[in-house]
N, C-alpha and C positions, 0 to 999 in steps of 0.2 A: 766961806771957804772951809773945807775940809782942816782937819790939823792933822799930822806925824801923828800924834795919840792912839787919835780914831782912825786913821790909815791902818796903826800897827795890831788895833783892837780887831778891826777886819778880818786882819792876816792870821791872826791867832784864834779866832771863830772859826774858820773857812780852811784853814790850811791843815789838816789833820788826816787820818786814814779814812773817814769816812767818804773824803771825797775823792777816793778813787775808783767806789765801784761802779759810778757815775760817769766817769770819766775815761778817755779813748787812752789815758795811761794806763789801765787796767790790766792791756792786753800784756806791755811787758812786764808787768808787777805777776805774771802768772807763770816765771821764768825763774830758775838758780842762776845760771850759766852764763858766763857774762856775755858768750856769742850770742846764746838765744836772745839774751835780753836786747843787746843792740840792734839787731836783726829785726824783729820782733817791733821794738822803738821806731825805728826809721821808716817802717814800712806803714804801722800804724799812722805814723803821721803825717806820711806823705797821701795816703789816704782818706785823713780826716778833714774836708770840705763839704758844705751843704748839710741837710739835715740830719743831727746828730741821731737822734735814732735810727733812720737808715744807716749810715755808715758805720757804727757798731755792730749792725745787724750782720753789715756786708764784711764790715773784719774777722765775725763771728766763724761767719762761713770762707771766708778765707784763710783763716788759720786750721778748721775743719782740714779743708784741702790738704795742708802741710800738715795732717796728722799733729797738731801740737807740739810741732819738729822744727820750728823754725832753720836754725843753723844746720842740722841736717837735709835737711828739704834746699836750701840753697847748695850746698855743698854737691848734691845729687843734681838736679837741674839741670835736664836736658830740654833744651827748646824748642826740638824734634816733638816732644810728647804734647800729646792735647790738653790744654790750660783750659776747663772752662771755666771764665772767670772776668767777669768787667764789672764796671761801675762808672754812670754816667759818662765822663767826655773819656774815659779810655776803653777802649775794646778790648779784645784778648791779647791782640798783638802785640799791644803797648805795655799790656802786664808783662807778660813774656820778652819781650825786651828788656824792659827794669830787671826783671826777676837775672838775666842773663849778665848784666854790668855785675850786678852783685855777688853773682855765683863767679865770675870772671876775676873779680877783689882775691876772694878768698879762695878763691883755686889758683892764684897765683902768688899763697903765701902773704898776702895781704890781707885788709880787713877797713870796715867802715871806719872804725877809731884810728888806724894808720892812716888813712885818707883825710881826716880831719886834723889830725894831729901833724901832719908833713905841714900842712898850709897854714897852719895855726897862727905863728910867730908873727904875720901881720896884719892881724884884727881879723874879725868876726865876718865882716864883707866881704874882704878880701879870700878869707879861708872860703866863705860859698859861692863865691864865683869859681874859684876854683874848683868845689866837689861839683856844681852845676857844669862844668867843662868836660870833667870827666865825667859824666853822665849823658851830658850832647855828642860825645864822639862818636858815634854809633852811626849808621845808613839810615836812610829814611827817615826820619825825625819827624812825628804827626803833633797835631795841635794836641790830642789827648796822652800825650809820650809826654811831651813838654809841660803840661798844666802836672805832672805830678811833683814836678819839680821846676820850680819858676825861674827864668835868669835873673841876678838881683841888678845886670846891666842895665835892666827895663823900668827899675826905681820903684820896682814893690815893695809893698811893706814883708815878705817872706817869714809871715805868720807862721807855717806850716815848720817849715825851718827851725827857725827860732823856736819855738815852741818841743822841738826836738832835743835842741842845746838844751834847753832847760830843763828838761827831764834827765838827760844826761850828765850834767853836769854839777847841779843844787844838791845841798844835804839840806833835807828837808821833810817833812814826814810823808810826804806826795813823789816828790824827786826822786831818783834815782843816784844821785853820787856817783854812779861809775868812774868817768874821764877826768884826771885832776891835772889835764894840761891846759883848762880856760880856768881861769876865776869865775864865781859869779859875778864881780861886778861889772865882767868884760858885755857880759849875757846882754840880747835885747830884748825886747818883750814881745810874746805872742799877742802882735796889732791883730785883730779884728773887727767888726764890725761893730759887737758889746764893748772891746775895751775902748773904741773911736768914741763911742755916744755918751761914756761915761767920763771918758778923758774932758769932752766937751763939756758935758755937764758943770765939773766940777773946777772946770776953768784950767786943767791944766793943757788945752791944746787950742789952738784959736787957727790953724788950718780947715780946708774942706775937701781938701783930696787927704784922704784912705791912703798915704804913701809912706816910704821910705823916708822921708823927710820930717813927717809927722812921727812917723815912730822917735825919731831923735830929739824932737820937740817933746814928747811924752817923757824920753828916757831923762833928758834935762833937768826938769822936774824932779821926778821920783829920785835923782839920784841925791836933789837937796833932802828927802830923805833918809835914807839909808845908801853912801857909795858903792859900799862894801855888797850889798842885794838888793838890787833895785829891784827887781823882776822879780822879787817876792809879792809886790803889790798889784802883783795880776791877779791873785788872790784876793786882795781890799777890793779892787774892783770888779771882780765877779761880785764878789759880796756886798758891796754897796749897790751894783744892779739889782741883785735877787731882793735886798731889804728895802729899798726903793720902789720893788713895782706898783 
């Protein structure tokens, strides 16, 4: 069994600025501004699925689009204008639709952090059921609208999510720190696929569905721990995967 020790020796390996320019945080580490940066965040994340160097490739060229403009690029957004722009299960329409909820927040005086932060007050599920609500209200809802944004009704693990919170939330030399209305230790961890194999590995999960459940079963664990940042050891286990192979 692993110890706390060597968890924490991980985290302090792995958890540094080097590992950002590797990583799909990058895009809003390339921001001052704290619109651009959340903007920027939420987008990146919700399109980081399948293989990482495509979808860098394709953030690459999606933020090209938005001229390096994030927050003003949404602010402008007109849905009229021709988007070309997909990536695997979403098409242009579906971009163009997100792109519209969001330009829809902050054209009406509102903002992604206002939207997080109204739902906040009971728990972390609770708050992305809710942002996942207002993001379903929309006409026509396609399977590739939906997959950029998962219901957590469906008992996913909402890796993509999660993984947003945590950029958003952690001081940390990776993190972002903006939002100081979650704790970290409220944070879940970005489940997927490498942290499932490594959680198994190392005996902290003994499920076999990739779920919602198992993330709790993970978080369990890691929060014996550290309470206070569990979700820093998404970090140990990256890093115990890479020094592992």
């Amino acid at each position: 069994m692993i110890t706390k020790q060597e968890m924490d020796e991980l985290c302090e390996k792995y958890e540094t600025e080097d590992f950002i320019k590797n990583d799909p945080i990058q895009f809003p580490h390339r921001f001052c501004n704290e619109k651009d940066i959340e903007i920027s965040a939420f987008i990146t994340s919700c399109f980081s699925y399948g293989n990482r160097k495509v979808f860098i490739e394709k953030l690459n060229e999606l933020f090209c689009i938005m001229d390096n403009r994030p927050y003003e690029y949404i602010m402008n957004f007109d849905k009229n204008n021709n988007l070309d722009f997909c990536y695997r299960f979403q098409k242009c329409f579906d971009v163009v639709c997100f792109f519209e909820k969001i330009h829809n927040l902050y054209k009406n005086g509102s903002s992604l952090k206002t939207l997080f932060e109204e739902h906040s007050k009971n728990g972390i599920l609770p708050m992305l059921q809710k942002v996942c609500d207002y993001f379903y209200d929309c006409e026509n809802l396609t399977q590739g609208y939906c997959n950029l944004i998962p219901n957590p009704n469906k008992g996913g693990a909402m890796k993509r999510l999660n993984m947003f919170l945590r950029w958003m939330v952690r001081k940390a030399p990776v993190d972002l720190n903006l939002w100081k209305f979650i704790q970290s230790s409220e944070l879940l961890i970005p489940f997927d696929t490498h942290v499932a194999q490594m959680s198994r590995k190392l005996g902290f999960l003994h499920r076999n569905a990739n779920d919602m459940k198992s993330v709790m079963e993970v978080m369990e664990y890691l929060r014996g721990f550290d309470k206070n940042d569990p979700v820093k050891y998404d970090f140990a286990l990256f890093g115990y995967g890479i020094s592992h192979k």
